[in-house]
C-alpha positions as CSV (number, residue, x, y, z in Angstrom):
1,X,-46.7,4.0,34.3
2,X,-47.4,1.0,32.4
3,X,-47.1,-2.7,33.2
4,X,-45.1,-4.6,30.7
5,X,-47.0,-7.5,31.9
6,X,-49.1,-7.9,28.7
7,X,-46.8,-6.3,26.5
8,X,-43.8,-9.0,26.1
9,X,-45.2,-9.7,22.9
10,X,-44.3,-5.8,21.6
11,X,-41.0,-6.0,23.2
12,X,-39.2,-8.2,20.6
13,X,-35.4,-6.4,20.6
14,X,-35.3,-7.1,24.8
15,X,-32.6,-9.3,25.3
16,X,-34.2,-11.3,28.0
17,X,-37.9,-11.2,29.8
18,X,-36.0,-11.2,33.3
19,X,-33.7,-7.4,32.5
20,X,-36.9,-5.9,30.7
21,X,-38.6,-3.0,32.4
22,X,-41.4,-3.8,34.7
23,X,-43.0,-0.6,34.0
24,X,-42.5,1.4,31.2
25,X,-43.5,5.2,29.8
26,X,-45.2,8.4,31.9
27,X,-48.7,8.0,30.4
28,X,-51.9,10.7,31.7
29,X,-55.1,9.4,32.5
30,X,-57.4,10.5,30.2
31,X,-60.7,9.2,31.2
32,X,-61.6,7.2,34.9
33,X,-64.3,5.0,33.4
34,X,-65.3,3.1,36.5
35,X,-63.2,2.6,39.7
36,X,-61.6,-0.6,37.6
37,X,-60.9,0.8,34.3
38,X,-59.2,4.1,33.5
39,X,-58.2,5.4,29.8
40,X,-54.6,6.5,28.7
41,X,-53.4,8.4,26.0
42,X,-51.1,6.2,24.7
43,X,-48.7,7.2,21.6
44,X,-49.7,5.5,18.1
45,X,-46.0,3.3,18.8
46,X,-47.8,1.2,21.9
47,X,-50.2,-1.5,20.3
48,X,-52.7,-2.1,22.7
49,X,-56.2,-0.7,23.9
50,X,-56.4,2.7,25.6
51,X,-58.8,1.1,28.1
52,X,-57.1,-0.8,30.7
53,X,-57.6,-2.2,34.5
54,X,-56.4,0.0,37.1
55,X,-54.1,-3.4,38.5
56,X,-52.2,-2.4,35.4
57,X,-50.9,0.9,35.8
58,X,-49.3,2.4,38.8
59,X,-48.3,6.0,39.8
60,X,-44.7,7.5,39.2
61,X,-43.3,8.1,42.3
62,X,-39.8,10.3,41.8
63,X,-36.2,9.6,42.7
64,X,-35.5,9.9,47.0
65,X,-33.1,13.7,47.0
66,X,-29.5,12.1,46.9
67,X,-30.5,8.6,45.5
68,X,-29.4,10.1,41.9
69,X,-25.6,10.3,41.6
70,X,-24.3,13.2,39.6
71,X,-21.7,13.3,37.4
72,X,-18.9,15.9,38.1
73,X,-18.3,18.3,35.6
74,X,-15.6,17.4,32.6
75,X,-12.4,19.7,32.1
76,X,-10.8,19.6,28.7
77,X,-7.9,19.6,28.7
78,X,-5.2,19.3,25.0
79,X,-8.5,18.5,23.7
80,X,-9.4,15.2,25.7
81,X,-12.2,15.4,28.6
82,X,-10.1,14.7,31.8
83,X,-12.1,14.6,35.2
84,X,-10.2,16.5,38.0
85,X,-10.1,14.1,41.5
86,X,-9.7,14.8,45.1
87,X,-8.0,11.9,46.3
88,X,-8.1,8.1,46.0
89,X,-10.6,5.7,48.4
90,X,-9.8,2.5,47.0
91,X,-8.1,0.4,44.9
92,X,-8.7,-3.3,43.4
93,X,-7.7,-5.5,41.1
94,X,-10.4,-6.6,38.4
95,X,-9.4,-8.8,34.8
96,X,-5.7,-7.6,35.2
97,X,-6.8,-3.9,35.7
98,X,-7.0,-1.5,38.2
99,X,-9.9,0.3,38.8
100,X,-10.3,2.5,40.9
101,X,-12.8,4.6,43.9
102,X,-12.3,8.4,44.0
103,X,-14.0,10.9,45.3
């Protein structure tokens, strides 16, 4: 992965510097060059060198088992997608609506 560090200047559309992605793309080393400086391949969309220092880039680790919540499968039914649920955990009040914690 990539550090956005140096990169602010490519992501114009961001809203704001402080929700933008510390790290972005899954990029394969392509060349170790010295024990500083490894090359990427890089798609022709990023604008910078393919040569960069090692402080830049750090590995992908994946997502802890069970740190991913899935969603539950849809049913359909009269044509609308309708989730089926247990029971009720919770309930609050937010903006004059309920909302609400199932399981």
């Amino acid at each position: 992965m990539l550090s956005t560090k140096d990169l602010k200047y490519q992501m114009v559309r961001r809203r704001t510097e402080k929700l933008m992605e510390r790290f972005v793309g899954l990029y394969k080393v392509r060349k170790i060059i010295s024990m500083n400086v490894v090359e990427l391949e890089l798609p022709s969309t990023v604008k910078i060198h393919l040569v960069v220092n090692v402080s830049r880039i750090c590995r992908y680790i994946g997502q802890v088992e069970g740190q991913r919540k899935e969603q539950p499968a849809s049913v359909i039914i009269k044509g609308k997608e309708e989730w089926e649920v247990e029971r009720i955990l919770n309930k609050r009040r937010v903006r004059g609506k309920n909302k609400y914690l199932v399981c």
